[in-house]
N, C-alpha and C positions, 0 to 999 in steps of 0.2 A: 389281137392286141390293138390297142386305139391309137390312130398316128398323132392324135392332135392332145392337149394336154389340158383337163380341166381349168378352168379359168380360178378357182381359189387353191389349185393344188400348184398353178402358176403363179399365183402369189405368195404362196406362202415358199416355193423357191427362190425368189427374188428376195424374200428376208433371211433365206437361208444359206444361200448364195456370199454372201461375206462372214457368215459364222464358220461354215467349212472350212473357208478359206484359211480363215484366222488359224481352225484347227491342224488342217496339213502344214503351215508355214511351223504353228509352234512343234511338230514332232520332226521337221526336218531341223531347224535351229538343233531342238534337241539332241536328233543326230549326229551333228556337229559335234556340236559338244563336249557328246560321248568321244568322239574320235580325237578330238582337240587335246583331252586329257587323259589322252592314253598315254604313257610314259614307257611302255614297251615299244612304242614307236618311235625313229626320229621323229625331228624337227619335220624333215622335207617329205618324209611319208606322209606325217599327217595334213601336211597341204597336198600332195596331190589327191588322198581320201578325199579330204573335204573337196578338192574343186572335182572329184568324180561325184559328189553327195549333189554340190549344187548343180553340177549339168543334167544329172538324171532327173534330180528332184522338178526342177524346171521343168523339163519336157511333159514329166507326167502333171504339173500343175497347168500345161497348158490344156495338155490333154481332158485334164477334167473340168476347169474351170473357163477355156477360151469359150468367145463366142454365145454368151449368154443371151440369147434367146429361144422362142417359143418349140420353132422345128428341132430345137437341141437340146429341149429339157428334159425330157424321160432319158435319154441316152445320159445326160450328165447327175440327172438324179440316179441312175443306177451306178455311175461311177463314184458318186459320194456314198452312194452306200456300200460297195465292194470293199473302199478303203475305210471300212466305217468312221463314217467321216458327218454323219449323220446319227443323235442318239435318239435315241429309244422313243422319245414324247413326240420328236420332229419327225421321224418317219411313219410310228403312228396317223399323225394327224394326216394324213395326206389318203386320196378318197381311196375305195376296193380297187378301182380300174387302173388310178395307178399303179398302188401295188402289184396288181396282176402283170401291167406292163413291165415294170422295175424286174419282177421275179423272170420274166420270161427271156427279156435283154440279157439278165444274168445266167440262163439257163439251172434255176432253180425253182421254176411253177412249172 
């Protein structure tokens, strides 16, 4: 597995690096949401859901998105991809070697 990260499959994470982003923030809001307007719940359930929704959510958005640089972008490209967090065109484009790193991080190559 390659420890260092092609230089356009590093570029092209750094553009895709705030699209992810964009996409875990909108399914967790959603999440919310979902719980906000559950009417089987009280009032004070659904605040404590939701602030157990934002602590975990946070943790894992640190987890996948802190720290964006070189030595942490295969590791964080396979985290966007676990959470598919990455579609179809965008993980395409990205070279064989990563792939192969992505798949192996994930223990699926």
């Amino acid at each position: 597995m390659p420890r260092e990260i092609k230089e356009a499959d590093w570029k092209l994470l750094r553009r895709l690096h705030p699209l992810a982003l964009e996409r875990f923030c909108e399914r967790a809001l959603a999440e919310i949401e979902s719980v906000k307007h559950d009417d089987a719940r009280s009032f004070h359930q659904r605040y404590l859901d939701i602030f157990e929704i934002v602590e975990r959510r946070d943790r894992e958005m640190a987890r996948i998105f802190d720290n964006l640089k070189r030595s942490n972008a295969l590791t964080m490209l396979a985290q966007m991809r676990s959470k598919g967090l990455l579609m179809g065109d965008e993980y395409s484009s990205l070279s064989p070697e990563t792939h192969s790193a992505i798949e192996s991080l994930l223990g699926t190559g």
